[in-house]
PQR file of N, CA, C, O and H, with PARSE charges and radii, in Angstrom:
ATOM      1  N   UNK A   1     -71.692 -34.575  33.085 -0.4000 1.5000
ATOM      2  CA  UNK A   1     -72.187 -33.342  32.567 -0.0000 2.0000
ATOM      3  C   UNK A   1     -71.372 -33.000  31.332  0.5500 1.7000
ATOM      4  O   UNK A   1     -70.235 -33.430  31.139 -0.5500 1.4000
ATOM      5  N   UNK A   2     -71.948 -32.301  30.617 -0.4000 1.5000
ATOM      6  CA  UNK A   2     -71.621 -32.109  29.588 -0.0000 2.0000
ATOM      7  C   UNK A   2     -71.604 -29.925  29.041  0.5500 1.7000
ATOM      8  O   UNK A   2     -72.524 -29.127  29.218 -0.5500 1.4000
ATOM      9  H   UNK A   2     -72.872 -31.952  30.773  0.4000 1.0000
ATOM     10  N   UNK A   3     -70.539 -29.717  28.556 -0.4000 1.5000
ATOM     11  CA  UNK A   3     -70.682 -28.211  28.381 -0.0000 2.0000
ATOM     12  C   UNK A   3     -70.882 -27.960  27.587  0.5500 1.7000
ATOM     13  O   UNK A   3     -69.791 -28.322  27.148 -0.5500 1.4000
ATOM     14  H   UNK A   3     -69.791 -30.365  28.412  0.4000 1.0000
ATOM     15  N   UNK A   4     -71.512 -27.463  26.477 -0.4000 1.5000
ATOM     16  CA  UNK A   4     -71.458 -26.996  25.001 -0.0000 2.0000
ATOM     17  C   UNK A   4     -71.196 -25.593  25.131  0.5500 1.7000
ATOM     18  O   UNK A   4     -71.744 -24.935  26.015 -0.5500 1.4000
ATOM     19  H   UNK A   4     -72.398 -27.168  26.834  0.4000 1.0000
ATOM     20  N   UNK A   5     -70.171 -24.951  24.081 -0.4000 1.5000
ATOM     21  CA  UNK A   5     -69.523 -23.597  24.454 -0.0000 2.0000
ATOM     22  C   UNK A   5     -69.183 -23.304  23.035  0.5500 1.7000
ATOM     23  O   UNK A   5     -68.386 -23.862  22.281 -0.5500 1.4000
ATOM     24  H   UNK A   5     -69.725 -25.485  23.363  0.4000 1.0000
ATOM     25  N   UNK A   6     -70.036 -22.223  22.843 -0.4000 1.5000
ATOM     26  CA  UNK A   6     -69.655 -21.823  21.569 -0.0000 2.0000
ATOM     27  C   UNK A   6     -68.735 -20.844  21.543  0.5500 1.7000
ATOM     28  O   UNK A   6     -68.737 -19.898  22.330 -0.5500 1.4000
ATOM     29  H   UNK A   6     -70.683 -21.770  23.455  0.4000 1.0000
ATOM     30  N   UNK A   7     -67.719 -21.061  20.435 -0.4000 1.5000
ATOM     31  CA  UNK A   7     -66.568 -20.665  20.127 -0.0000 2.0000
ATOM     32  C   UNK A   7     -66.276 -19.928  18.738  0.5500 1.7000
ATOM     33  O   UNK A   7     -66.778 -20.439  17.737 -0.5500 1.4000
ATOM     34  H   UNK A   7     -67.717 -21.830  19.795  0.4000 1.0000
ATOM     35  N   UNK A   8     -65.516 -18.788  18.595 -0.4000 1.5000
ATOM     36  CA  UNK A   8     -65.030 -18.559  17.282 -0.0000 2.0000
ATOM     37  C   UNK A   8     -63.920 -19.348  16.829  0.5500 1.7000
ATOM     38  O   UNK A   8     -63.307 -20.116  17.571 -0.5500 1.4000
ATOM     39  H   UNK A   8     -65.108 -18.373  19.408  0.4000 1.0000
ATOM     40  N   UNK A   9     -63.590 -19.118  15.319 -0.4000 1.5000
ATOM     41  CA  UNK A   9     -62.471 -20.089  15.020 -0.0000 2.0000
ATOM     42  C   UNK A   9     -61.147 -20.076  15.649  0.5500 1.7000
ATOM     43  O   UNK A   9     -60.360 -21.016  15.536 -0.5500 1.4000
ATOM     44  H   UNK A   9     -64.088 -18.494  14.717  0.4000 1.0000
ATOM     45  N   UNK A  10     -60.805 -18.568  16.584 -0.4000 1.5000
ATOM     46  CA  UNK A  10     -59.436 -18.506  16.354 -0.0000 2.0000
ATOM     47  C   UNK A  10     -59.593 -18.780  17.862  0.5500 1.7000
ATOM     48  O   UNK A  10     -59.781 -17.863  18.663 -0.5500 1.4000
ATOM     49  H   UNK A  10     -61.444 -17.805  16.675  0.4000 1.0000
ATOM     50  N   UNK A  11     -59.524 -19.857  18.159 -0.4000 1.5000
ATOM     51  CA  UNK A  11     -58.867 -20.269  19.722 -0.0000 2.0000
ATOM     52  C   UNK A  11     -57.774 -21.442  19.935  0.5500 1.7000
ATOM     53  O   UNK A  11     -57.418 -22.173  19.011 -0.5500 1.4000
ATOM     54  H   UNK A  11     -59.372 -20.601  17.509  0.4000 1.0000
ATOM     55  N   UNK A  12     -57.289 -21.539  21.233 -0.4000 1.5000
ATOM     56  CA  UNK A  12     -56.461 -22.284  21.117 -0.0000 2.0000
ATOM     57  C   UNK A  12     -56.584 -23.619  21.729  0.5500 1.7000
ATOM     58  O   UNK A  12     -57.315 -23.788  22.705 -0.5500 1.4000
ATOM     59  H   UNK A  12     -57.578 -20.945  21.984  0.4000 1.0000
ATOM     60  N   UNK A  13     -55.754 -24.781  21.086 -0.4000 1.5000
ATOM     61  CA  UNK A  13     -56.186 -25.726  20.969 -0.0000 2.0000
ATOM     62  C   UNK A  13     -56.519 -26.180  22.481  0.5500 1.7000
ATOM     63  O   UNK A  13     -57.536 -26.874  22.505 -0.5500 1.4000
ATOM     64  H   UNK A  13     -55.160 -24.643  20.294  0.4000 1.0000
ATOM     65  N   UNK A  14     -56.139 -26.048  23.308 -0.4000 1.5000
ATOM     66  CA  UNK A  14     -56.074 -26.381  24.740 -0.0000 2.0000
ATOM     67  C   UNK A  14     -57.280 -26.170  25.376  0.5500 1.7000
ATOM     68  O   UNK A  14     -57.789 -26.835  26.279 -0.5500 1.4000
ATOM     69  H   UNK A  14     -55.313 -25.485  23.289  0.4000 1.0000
ATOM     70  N   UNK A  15     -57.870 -24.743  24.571 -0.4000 1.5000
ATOM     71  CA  UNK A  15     -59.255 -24.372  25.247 -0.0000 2.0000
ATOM     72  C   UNK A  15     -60.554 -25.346  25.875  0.5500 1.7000
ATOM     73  O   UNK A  15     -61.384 -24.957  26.697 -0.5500 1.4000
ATOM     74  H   UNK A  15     -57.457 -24.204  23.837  0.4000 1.0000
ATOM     75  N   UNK A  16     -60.495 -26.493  25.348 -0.4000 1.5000
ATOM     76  CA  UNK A  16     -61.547 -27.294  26.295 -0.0000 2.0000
ATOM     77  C   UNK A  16     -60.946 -28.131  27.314  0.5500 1.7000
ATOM     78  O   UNK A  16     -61.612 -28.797  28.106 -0.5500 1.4000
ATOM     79  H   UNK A  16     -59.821 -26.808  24.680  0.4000 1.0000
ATOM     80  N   UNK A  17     -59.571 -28.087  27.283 -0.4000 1.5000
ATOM     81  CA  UNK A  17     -59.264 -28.700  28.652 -0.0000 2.0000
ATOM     82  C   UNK A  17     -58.880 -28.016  29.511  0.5500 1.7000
ATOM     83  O   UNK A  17     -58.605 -28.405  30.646 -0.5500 1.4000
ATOM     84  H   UNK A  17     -59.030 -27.545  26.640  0.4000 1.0000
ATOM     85  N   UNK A  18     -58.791 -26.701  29.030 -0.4000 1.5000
ATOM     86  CA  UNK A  18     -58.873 -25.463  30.150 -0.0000 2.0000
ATOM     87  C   UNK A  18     -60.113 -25.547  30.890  0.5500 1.7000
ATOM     88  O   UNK A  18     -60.261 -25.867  32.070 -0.5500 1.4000
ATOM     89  H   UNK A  18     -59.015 -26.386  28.108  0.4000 1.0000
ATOM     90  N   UNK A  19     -61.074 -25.179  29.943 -0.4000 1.5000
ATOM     91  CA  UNK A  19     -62.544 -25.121  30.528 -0.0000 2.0000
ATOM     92  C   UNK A  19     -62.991 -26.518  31.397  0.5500 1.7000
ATOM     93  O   UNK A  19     -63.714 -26.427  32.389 -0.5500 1.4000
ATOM     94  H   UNK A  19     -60.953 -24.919  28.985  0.4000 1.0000
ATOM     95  N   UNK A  20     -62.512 -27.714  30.939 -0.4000 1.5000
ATOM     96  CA  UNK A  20     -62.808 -28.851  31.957 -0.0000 2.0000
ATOM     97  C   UNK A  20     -62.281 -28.666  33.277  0.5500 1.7000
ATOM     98  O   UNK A  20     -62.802 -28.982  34.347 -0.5500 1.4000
ATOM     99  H   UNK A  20     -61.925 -27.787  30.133  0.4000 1.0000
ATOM    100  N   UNK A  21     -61.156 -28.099  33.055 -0.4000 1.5000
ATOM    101  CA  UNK A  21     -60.180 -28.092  34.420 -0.0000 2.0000
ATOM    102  C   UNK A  21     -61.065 -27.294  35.489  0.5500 1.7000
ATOM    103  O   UNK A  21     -61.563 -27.601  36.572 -0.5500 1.4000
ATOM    104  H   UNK A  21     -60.733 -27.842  32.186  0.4000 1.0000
ATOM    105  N   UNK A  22     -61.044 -26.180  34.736 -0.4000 1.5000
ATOM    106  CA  UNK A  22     -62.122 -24.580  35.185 -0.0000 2.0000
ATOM    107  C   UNK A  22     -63.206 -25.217  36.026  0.5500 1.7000
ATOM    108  O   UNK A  22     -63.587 -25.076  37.188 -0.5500 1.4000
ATOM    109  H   UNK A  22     -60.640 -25.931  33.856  0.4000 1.0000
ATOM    110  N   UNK A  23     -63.643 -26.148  34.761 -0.4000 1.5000
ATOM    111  CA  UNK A  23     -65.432 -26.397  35.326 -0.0000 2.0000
ATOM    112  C   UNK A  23     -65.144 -27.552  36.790  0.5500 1.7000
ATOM    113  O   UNK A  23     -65.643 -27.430  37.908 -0.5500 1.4000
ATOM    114  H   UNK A  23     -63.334 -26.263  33.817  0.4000 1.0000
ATOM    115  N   UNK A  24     -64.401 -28.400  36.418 -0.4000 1.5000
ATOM    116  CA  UNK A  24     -64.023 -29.259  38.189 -0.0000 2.0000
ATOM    117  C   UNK A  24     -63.746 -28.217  38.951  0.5500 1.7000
ATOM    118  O   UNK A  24     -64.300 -28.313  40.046 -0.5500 1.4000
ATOM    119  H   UNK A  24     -63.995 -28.499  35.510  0.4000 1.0000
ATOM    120  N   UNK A  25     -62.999 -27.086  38.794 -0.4000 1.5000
ATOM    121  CA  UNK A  25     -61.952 -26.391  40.280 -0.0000 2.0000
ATOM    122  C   UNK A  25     -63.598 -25.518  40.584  0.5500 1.7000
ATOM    123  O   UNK A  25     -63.855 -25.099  41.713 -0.5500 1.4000
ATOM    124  H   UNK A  25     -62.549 -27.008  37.905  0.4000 1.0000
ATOM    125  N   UNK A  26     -64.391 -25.380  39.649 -0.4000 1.5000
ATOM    126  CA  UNK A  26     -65.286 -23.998  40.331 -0.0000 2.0000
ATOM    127  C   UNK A  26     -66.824 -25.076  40.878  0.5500 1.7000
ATOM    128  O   UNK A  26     -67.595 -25.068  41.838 -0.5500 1.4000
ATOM    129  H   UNK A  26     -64.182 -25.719  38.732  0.4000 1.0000
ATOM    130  N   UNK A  27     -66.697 -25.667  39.980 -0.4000 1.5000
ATOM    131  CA  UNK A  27     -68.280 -26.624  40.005 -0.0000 2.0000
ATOM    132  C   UNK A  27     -68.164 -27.685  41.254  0.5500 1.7000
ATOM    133  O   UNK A  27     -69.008 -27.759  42.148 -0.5500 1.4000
ATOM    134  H   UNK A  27     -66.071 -25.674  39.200  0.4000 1.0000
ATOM    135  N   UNK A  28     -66.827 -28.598  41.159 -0.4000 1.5000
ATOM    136  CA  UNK A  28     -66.444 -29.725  41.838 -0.0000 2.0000
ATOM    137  C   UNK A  28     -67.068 -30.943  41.036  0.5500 1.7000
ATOM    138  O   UNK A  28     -67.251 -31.957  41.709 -0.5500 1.4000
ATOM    139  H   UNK A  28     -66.142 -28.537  40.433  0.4000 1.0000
ATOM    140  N   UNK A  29     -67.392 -30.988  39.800 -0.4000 1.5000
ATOM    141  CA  UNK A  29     -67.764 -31.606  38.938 -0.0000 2.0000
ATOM    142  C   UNK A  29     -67.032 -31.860  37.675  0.5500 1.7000
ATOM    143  O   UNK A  29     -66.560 -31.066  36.861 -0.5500 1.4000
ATOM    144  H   UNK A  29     -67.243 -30.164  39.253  0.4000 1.0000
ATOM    145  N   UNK A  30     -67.053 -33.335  37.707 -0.4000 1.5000
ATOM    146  CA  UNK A  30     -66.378 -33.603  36.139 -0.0000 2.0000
ATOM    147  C   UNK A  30     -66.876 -33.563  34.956  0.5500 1.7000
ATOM    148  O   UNK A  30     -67.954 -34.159  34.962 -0.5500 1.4000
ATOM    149  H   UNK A  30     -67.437 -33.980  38.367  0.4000 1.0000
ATOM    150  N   UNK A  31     -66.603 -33.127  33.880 -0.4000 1.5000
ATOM    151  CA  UNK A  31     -67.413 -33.041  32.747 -0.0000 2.0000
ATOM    152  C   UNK A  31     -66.362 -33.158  31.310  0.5500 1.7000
ATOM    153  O   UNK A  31     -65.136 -33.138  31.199 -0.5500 1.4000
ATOM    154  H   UNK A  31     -65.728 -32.643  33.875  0.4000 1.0000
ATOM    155  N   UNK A  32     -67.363 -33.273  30.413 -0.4000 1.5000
ATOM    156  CA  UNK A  32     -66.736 -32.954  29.262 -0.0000 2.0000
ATOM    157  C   UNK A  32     -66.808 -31.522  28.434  0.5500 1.7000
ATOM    158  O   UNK A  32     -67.663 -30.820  28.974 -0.5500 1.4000
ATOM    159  H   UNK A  32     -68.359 -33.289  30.504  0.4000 1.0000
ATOM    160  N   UNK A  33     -66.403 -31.077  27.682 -0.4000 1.5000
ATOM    161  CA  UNK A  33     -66.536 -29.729  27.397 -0.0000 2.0000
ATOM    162  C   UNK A  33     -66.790 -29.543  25.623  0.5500 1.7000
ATOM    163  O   UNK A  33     -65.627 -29.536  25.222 -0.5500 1.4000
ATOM    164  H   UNK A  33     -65.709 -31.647  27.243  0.4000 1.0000
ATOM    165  N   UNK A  34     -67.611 -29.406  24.491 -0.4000 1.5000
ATOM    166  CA  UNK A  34     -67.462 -29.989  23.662 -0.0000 2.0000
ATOM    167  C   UNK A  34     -67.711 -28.419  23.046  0.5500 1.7000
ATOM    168  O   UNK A  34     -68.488 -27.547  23.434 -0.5500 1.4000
ATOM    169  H   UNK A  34     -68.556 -29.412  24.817  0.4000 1.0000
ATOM    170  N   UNK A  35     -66.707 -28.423  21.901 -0.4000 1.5000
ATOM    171  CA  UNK A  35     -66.690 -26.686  21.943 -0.0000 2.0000
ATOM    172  C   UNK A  35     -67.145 -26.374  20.183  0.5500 1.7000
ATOM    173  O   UNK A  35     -66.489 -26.696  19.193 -0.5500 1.4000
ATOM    174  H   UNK A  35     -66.075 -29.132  21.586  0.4000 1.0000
ATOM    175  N   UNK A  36     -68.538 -25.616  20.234 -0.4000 1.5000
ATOM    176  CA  UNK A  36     -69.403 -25.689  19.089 -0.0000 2.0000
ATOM    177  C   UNK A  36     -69.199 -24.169  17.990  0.5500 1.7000
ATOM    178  O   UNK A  36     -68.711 -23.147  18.471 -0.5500 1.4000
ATOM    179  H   UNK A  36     -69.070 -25.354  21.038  0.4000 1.0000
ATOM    180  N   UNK A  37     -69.577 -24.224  16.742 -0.4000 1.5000
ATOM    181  CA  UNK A  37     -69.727 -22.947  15.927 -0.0000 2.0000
ATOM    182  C   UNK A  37     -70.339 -21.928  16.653  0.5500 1.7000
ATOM    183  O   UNK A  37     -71.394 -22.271  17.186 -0.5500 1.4000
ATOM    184  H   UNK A  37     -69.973 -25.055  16.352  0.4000 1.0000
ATOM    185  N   UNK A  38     -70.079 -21.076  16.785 -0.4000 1.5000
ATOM    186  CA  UNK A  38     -71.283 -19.648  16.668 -0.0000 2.0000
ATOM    187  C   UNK A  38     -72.237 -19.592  16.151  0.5500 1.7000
ATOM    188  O   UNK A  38     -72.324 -19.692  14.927 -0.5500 1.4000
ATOM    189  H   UNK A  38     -69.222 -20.797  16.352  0.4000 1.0000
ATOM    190  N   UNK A  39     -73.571 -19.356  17.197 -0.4000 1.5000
ATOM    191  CA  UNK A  39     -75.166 -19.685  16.423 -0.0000 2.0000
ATOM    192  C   UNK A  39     -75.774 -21.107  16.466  0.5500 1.7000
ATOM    193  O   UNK A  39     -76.975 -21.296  16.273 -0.5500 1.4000
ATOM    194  H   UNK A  39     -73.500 -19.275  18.191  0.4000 1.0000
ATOM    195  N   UNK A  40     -74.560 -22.472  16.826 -0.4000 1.5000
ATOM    196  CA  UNK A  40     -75.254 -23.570  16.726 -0.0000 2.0000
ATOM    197  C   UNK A  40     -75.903 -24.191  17.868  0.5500 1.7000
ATOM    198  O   UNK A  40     -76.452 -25.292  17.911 -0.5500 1.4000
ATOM    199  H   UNK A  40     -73.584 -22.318  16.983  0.4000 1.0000
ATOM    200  N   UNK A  41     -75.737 -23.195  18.928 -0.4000 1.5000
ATOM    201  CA  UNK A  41     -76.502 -24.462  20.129 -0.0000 2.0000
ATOM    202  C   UNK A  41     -77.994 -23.226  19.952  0.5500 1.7000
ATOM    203  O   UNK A  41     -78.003 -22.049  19.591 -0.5500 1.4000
ATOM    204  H   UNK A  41     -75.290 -22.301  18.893  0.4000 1.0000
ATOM    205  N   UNK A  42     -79.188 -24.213  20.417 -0.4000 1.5000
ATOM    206  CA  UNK A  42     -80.406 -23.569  20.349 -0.0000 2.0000
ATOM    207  C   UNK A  42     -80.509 -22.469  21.920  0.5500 1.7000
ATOM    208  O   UNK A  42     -80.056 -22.796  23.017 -0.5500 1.4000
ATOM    209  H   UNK A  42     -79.181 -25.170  20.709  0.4000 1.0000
ATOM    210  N   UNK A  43     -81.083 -21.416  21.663 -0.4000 1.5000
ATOM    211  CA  UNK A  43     -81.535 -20.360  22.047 -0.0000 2.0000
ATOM    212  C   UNK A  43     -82.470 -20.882  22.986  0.5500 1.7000
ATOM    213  O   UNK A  43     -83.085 -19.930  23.465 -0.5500 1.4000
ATOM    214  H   UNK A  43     -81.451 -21.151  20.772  0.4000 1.0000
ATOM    215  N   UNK A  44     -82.974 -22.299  23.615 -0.4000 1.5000
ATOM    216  CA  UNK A  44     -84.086 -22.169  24.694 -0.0000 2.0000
ATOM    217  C   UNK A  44     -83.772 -22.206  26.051  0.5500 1.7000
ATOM    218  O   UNK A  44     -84.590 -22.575  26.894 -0.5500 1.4000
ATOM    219  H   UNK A  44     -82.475 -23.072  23.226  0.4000 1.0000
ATOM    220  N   UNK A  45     -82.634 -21.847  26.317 -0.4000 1.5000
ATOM    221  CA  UNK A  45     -82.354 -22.306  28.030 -0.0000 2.0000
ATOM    222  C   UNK A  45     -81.471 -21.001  28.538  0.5500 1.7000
ATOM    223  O   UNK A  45     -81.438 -20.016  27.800 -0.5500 1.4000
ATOM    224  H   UNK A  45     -81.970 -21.548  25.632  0.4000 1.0000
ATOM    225  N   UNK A  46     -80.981 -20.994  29.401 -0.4000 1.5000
ATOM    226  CA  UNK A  46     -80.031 -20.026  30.008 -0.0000 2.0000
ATOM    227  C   UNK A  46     -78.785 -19.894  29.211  0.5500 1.7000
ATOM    228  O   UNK A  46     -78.037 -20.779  28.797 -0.5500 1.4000
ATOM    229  H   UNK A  46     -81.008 -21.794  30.001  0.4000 1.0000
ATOM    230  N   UNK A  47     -78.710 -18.436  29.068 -0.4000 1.5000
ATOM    231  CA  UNK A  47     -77.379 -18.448  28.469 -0.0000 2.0000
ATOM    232  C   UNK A  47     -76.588 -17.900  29.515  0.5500 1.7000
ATOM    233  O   UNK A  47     -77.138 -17.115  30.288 -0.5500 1.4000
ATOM    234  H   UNK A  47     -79.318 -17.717  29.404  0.4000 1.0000
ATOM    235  N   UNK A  48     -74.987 -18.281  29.718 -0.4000 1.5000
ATOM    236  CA  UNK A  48     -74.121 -17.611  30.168 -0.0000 2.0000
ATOM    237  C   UNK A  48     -72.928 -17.566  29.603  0.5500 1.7000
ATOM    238  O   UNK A  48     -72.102 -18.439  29.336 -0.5500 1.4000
ATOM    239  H   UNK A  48     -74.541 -18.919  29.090  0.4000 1.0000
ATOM    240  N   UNK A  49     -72.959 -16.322  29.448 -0.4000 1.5000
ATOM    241  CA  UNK A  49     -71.934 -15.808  28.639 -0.0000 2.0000
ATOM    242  C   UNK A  49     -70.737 -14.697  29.293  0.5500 1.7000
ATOM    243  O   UNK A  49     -70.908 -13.536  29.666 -0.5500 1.4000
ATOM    244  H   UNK A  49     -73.630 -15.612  29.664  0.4000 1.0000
ATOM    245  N   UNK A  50     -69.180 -15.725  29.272 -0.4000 1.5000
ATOM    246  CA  UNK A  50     -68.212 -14.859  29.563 -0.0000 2.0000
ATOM    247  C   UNK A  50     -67.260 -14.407  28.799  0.5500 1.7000
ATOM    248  O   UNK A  50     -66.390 -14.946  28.115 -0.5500 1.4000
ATOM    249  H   UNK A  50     -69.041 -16.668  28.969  0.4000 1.0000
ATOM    250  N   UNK A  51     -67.704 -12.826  29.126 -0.4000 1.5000
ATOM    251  CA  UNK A  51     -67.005 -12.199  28.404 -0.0000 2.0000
ATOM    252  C   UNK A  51     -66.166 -11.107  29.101  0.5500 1.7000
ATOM    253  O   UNK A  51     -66.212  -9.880  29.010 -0.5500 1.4000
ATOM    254  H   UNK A  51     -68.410 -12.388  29.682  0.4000 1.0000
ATOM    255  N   UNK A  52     -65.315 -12.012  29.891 -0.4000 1.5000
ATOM    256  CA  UNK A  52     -63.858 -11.647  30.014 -0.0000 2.0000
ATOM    257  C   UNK A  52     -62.695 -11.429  29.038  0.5500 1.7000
ATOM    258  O   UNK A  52     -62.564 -12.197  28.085 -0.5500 1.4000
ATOM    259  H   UNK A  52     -65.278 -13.008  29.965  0.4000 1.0000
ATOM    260  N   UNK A  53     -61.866 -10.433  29.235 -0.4000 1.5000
ATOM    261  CA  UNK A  53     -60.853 -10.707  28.712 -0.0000 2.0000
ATOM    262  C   UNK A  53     -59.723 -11.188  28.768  0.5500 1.7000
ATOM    263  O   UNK A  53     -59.019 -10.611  29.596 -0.5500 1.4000
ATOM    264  H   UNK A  53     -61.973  -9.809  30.009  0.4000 1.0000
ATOM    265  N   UNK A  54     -59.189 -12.090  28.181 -0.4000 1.5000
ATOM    266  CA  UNK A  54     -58.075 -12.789  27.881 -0.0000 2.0000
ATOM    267  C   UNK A  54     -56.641 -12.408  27.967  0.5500 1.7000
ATOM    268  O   UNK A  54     -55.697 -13.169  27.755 -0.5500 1.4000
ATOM    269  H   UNK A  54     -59.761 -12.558  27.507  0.4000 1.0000
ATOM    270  N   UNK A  55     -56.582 -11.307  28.259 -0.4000 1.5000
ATOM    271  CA  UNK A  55     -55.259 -10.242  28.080 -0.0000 2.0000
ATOM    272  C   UNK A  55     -54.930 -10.441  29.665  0.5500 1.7000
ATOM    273  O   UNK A  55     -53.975  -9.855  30.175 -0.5500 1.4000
ATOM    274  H   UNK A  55     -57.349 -10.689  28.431  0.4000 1.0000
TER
END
């Protein structure tokens, strides 16, 4: 499986092997996590969007 996760510029570098880690401990699935511009993945499927904060 594969994640596409759109991102702003200012994150840190670790962030997709956070999210891989994330996505095995919650899913039980391995994946890759491939982390895209804002606006670039297409609009036809489910979005989920977390918007937690980081603090």
């Amino acid at each position: 499986m594969t994640l596409h996760a759109e991102v702003g510029d200012q994150h840190d570098s670790s962030l997709a092997a956070n999210l891989a880690a994330s996505l095995r401990e919650v899913c039980k699935l391995r994946g890759e996590v491939v982390l895209c511009a804002p606006g670039s993945l297409p609009a036809d499927g489910k979005v989920i969007a977390d918007e937690r904060s980081l603090a």
